[in-house]
N, C-alpha and C positions, 0 to 999 in steps of 0.2 A: 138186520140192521148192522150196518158198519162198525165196529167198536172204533169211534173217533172221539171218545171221554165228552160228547155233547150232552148227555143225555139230561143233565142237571139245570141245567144254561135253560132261563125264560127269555124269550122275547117279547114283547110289548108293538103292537101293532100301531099307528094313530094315524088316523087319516085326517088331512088338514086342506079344508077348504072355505074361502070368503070367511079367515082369521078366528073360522071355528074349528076347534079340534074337538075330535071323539077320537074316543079310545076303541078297538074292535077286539081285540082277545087276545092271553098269552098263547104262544105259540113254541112247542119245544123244539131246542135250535140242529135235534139233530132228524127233525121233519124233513130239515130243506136241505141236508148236507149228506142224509143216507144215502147211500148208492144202490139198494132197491128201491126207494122211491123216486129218484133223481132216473133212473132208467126205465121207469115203467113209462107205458105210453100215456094213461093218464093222469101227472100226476100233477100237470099243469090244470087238469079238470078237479082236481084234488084241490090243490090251492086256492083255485075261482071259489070254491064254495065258502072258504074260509074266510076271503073279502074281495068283495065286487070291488079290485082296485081300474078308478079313472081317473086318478090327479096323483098329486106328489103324496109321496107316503115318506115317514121317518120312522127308524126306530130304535132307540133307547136301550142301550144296554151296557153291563158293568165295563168300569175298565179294562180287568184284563181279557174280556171277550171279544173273540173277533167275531163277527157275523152278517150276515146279509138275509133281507125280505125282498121276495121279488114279485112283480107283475108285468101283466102279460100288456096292458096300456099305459103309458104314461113314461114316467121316470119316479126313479126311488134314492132316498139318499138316507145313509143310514151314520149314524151319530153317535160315537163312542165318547165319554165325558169325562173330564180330565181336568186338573187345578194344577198343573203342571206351570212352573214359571216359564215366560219367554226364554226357547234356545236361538242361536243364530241362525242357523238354518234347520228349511223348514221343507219335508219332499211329499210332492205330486208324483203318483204315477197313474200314467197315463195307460189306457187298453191293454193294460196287462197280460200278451197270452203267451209268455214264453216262461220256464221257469227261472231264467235268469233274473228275472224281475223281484223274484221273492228273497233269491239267493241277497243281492242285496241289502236287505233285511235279516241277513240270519244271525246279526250278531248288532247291539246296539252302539253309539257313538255318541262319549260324551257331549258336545254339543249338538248333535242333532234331536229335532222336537220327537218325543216316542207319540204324536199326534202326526198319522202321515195321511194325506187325504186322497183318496182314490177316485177315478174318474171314469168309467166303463160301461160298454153296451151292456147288456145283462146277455149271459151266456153262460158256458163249461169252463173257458176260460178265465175268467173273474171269479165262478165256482173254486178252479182249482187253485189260485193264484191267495183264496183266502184259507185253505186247506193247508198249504204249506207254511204263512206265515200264524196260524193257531199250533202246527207242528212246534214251529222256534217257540212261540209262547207256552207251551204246554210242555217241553221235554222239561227230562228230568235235570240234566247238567245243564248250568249256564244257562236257564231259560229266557228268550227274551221278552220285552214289556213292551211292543206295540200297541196303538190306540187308534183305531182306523174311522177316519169319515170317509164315506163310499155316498158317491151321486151314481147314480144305474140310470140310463136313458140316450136315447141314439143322439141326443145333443152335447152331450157328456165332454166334446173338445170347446164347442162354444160356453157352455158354463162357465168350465177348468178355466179356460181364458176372461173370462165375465170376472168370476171370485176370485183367480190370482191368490188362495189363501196358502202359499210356502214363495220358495225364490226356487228352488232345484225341483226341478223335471225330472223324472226314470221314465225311460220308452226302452220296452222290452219285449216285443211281441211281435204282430204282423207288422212284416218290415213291406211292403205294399205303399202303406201311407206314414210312414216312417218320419222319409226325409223332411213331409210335407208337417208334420206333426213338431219336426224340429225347428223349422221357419219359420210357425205360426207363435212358438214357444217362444223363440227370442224375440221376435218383433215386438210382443207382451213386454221384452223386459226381462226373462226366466232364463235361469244359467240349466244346462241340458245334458244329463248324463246318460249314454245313451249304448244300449248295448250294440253290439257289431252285428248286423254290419247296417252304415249309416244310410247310403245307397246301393239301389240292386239294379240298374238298369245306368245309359249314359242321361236319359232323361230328368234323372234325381240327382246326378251326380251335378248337373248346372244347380239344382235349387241347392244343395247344398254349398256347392263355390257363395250363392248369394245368402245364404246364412252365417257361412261366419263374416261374411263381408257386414253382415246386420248386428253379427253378434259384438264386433269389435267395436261400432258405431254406436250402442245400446251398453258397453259395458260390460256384457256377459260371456259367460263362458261356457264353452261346447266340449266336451270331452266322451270318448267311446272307450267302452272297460276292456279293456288289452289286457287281460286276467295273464298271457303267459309271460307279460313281463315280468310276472313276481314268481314264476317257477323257477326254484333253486338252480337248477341245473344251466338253466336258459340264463340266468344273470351270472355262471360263473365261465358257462363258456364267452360270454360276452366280455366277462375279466379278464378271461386270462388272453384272449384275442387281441388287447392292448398291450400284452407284455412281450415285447419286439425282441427278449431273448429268447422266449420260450419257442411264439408263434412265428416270429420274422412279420412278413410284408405279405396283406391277404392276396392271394396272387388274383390275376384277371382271368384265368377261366377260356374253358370254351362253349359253344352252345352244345356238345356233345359231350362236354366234360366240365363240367360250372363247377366253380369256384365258394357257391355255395348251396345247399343243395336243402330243401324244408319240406319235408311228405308227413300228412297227418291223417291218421284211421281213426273215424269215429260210428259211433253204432245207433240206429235207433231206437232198442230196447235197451234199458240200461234202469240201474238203480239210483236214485237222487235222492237226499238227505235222508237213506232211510227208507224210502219206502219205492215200488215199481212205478217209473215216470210213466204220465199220461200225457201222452204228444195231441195238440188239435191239431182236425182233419189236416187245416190246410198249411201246416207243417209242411206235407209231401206236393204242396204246389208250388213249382218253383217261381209262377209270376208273382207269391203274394209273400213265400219264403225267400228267394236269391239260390240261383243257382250255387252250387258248391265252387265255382270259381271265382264269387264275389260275396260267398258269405264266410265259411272256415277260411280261405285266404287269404282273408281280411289280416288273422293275426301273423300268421307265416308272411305276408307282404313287412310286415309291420316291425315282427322279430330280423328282416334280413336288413332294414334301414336300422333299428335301433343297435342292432350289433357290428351290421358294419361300418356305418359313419354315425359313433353315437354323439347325441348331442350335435350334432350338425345340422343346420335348415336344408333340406332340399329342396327340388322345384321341380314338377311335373315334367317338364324337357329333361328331367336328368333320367329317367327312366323310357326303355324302348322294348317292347314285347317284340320278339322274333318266332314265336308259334306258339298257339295254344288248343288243347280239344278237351272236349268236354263227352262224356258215356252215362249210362244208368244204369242204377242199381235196382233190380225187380224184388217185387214184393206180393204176398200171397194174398188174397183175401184174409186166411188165417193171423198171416202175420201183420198184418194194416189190421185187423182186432185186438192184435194182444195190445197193440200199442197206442192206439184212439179207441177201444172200448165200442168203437161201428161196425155192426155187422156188414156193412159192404160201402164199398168206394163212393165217395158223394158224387153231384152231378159235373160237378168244376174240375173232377178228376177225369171225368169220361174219357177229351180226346187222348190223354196218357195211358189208356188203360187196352192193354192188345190180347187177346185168347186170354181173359179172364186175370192176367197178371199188369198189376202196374208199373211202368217204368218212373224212376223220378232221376232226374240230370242230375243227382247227388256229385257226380267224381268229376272233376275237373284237375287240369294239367299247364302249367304253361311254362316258357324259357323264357327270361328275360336281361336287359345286360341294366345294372342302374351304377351310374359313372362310371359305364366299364365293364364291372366287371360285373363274368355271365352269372345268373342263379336260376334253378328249377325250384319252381312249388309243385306242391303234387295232394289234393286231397281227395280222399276216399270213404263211404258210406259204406255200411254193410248193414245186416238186420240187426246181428246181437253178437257179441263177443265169445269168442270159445271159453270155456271155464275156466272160471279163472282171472282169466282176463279183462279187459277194459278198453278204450280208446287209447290210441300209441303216438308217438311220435319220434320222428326218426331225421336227425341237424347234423349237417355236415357246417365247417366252416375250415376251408384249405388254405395254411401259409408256406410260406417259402420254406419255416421249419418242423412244421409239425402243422395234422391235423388234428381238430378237432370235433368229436363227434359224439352225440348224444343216442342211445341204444333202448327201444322199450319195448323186447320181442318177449316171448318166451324162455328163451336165456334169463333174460335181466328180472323173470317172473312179473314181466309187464310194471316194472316199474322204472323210471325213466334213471339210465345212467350216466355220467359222463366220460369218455375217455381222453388221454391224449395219444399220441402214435404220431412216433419220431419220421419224418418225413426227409432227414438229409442220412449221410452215410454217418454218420457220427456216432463213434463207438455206445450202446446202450447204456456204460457206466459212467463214461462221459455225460450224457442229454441224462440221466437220470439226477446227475446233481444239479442241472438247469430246472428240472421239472422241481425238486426238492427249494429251490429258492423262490420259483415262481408261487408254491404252495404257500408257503413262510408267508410272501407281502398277501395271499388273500389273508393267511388266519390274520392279521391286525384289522378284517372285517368281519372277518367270517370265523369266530374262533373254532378251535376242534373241524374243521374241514383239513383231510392229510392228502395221499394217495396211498397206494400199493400195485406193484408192480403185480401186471394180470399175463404178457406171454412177453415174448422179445418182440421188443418195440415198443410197445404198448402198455401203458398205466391206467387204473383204475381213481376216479378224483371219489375221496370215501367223504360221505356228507354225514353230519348229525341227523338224528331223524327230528329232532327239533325244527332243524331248515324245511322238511317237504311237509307243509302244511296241507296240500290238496287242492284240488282244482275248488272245492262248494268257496272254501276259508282265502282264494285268489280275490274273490269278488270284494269282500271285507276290505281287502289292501287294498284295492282300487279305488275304492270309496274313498280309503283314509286319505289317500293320495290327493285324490279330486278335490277334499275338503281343507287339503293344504294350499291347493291352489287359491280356492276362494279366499279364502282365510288373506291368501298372500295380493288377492284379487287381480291376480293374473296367472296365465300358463308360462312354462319356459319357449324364448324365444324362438324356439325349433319344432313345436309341440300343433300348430296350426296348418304352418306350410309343409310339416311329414305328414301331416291327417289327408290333406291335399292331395300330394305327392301317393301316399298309398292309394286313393282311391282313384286317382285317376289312372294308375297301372291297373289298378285289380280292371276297369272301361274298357282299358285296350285289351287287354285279355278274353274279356267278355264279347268284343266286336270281334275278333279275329277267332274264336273256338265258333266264331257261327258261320 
C-alpha cells in the first residue's frame, strides 16, 4: 500500500434513490487511492462487491479530506461540508487531467471559497488530480484547507453548466475539447481561467475568436495562465528593454538573424511538487495534447508581444510567419512506463508508433516578423533531464546597444540567468556606468537586484533569491493577477486582442510546419 497518510480517513457510502437514502458501509479512503489496488486488474471487480452502484451516489466526508467513490454505472458526486461564510469567488474545475490544474490550488486566496467544486469523467486523471490537492492539504509547511465537491459522470460539463455552483472556470487538461469547453463556459455567464494552450488546431482557434466575442457580450472574462510572465529574470529583461540608455532601439532583425530569439527544453519525466509526475496516456497524443508548436509556444509567442510592445493592443495582421517545421521526439516502451505507469502504448497511439518506438511531434520551430521585426521560437521535448538539471530556457532580445539575454545551461547550473552585453564600441568602463544606472531605476522596484561584471563586455544582473520563486508558486501569481481583474471586472485593454494576436500566429505556424 502506498504510504499516502489515508489510512485513518472513513468514507461513508449512500446510495440515494426515489428520496430514499441507505447507507452501504464505511469504506477506507486509501482502498481507492492505493496504487496496488488502483493497478491490479481487478480491482474494479473489487469495488462491485462493495456496492452494486446504478444511480447517483454521495459521499460524506470531514472537511479537511479530500476524496473520491467511484462506479463503474452511473455518476457520483462526492460532498465535502463546510460552514464557511460566502467568499466572492467561487472555482469549477473542469476535467482536470493536467497537473497544472492542481498547481493552481497549491496555495489559498483570501477571497476565494476553500469549497471548490469539481466536475469529471471518473478516470486516473481526476485520481491523480485529487492526489496532489490532499498533497497541498496534508504538507507539513503552509498546508492548504481545500474542500472539494466532486460530480464524476460522462455528463459532468452538462451538469457543471445546469448547477453553475462558482463564477470562475479552471480548464486544465485535454486541450482536444478545450476550446469547446471555454465557449460553453461563458455563454453560462462563467469567467474562464484557462491553462495554455486555449486552441490546438485553426478549427478551435475560430471558436475561440467567438468566445471572447461571448464573453465581452456576457460580462466575463477569459484569461490563460502565462505562468512566465512572473519569472524574475523574464520581467527584468523586459525592464530593462525600455531603458533607451541602456538598450537603445530593439533593432528589426533578419529572418536569419532575428532580433529576438525564445527556445525552450522541456522533459517528460520530471519531479512536480515533490513527488514523480504521472503524465496521462494521452499526454503524448498531439490531436488531444497540441503539437509543441501550438502548446509550449503559446508562452514564448506571448513573452515576445509582452516584452516587445508591452502594454500595447495588437492585431492578428500585425504578425506574419515566414517558415516553420515541426520533428519528434522517440520514446521507449520503457520510457512511456516510467512516465503513465502503462505497460505499453494505447490504441490512439498506434499510427505514431514505428519498430516498437513512438514518435510524438513534441519540437516545433518557426520565424516570424510581428511589426517588423524578425523573432524565432524554438521548442523542444526530451524524455528526462540530465542530472541535475530541469527544463531550460534560453531569450535573446537585440538593441542598437546592448543585448540582452537570459542563459539556463549547465553553466548557469540550470538555473535561469540574466545578462547584459555591450553591443556598440563603447569603451567597457564607459557602458558599465550606463549598466550601473540602469540597475539603480530597477532597485526602486526591485530592491537588492545589483549586477557584476562576468567577462568584457558582459554583466551578470544578481537577483535576490527572494525574486525566483519557481515555476509550481508562478501559477499562484497568475491566479492573484486573474482575481485582480475580476475584482477590477475587466482585463487591460491590450490583454484580449494580444490573446488573439498570439494564437492566431501560434495557426499560421501550425498550417505552414505542415
Amino acid at each position: 500500500m502506498e504510504a499516502l497518510g489515508f489510512s485513518r480517513t472513513v468514507v461513508w457510502l449512500v446510495q440515494i434513490r426515489h428520496r430514499q437514502v441507505w447507507r452501504w458501509r464505511s469504506l477506507p479512503l486509501w482502498f481507492l487511492f492505493s496504487v496496488p489496488d488502483w493497478e491490479t486488474p481487478n480491482w474494479h471487480l473489487r469495488f462491485k462487491r462493495l456496492a452494486n452502484i446504478n444511480s447517483a451516489m454521495s459521499c460524506m466526508i470531514p472537511s479537511r479530506t479530500i476524496t473520491v467513490c467511484v462506479g463503474l454505472i452511473g455518476a457520483v458526486s462526492v460532498v465535502a461540508s463546510t460552514n464557511m461564510a460566502p467568499a466572492k469567488f467561487k472555482l469549477i474545475t473542469v476535467d482536470p487531467g493536467h497537473f497544472h490544474a492542481a498547481l493552481v490550488q497549491k496555495f489559498m486566496y483570501p477571497d476565494v471559497d476553500p469549497v471548490v467544486h469539481v466536475y469529471a469523467p471518473f478516470g486516473e486523471d481526476l485520481i491523480e488530480h485529487l492526489r496532489r490537492i490532499e498533497r497541498f492539504n496534508t504538507r507539513t509547511g503552509n498546508p492548504t484547507d481545500w474542500r472539494l465537491r466532486i460530480y464524476i459522470g460522462p455528463d459532468f460539463l452538462d451538469r457543471m453548466l445546469a448547477e453553475k455552483p462558482g463564477n470562475v472556470v479552471v480548464l486544465s487538461g485535454n486541450n482536444a475539447k478545450k476550446t469547446q469547453y471555454i465557449l460553453k463556459s461563458v455563454q453560462a455567464g462563467l469567467n474562464v481561467l484557462a491553462d495554455k494552450p486555449m486552441a490546438i488546431t485553426p478549427a478551435d482557434f475560430q471558436l475561440l475568436k467567438q468566445a471572447f466575442a461571448v464573453a465581452e457580450s456576457n460580462r466575463v472574462l477569459i484569461y490563460d495562465i502565462m505562468t512566465e510572465r512572473f519569472e524574475i529574470t523574464s520581467i527584468l529583461q523586459r525592464e530593462l528593454a525600455q531603458q533607451h540608455e541602456l538598450f537603445g532601439q530593439l533593432l528589426k532583425g533578419t529572418p536569419d538573424d532575428p532580433a529576438i530569439v525564445k527556445e525552450s527544453v522541456h522533459h517528460f519525466s520530471k519531479v512536480v511538487a515533490g513527488a514523480q509526475l504521472k503524465r496521462p496516456q494521452w499526454f503524448f497524443d498531439v490531436r488531444q495534447q497540441g503539437e509543441a508548436i501550438v502548446d509550449v509556444s503559446t508562452h514564448l509567442v506571448d513573452l515576445i508581444q509582452w516584452q516587445a510592445f508591452p502594454e500595447q493592443a495588437l492585431d492578428p495582421s500585425d504578425a506574419n510567419v515566414l517558415r516553420a517545421r515541426r520533428w519528434t521526439t522517440p520514446l521507449t516502451r520503457e520510457q512511456f512506463k516510467k512516465i503513465t505507469g502503462a505497460d505499453d502504448f494505447p490504441d490512439y497511439l498506434r499510427q505514431d508508433v514505428k519498430g516498437g518506438i513512438l514518435h510524438v511531434y513534441a519540437n516545433g520551430e518557426f520565424t516570424y516578423t510581428l511589426r517588423g521585426v524578425h523573432a524565432r521560437v524554438c521548442v523542444k521535448w526530451a524524455f528526462e533531464a540530465p542530472p541535475g538539471g530541469g527544463d531550460t530556457h534560453f531569450s535573446v532580445l537585440r538593441g542598437t546597444n546592448a543585448r540582452l539575454v537570459i542563459r539556463q545551461a549547465a553553466e548557469q547550473k540550470y538555473k535561469p540567468v540574466l545578462y547584459i552585453e555591450k553591443a556598440t564600441n563603447e569603451p567597457d568602463t564607459a557602458f558599465e556606468r550606463v549598466v550601473a544606472r540602469a540597475i539603480e531605476k530597477l532597485q526602486t522596484k526591485y530592491p537588492g537586484v545589483g549586477f557584476e561584471r562576468e567577462k568584457a563586455g558582459v554583466w551578470r544582473v544578481t537577483i535576490p533569491a527572494k525574486y525566483a520563486v519557481g515555476h509550481e508558486e508562478h501559477f499562484a501569481q497568475v491566479t492573484e493577477n486573474f482575481l485582480r481583474y475580476l475584482r477590477a471586472g475587466r482585463l487591460p485593454h491590450w490583454e484580449v486582442p494580444n490573446m488573439l494576436t498570439k494564437y492566431a500566429t501560434l495557426m499560421q505556424a501550425y498550417e505552414l510546419s505542415r
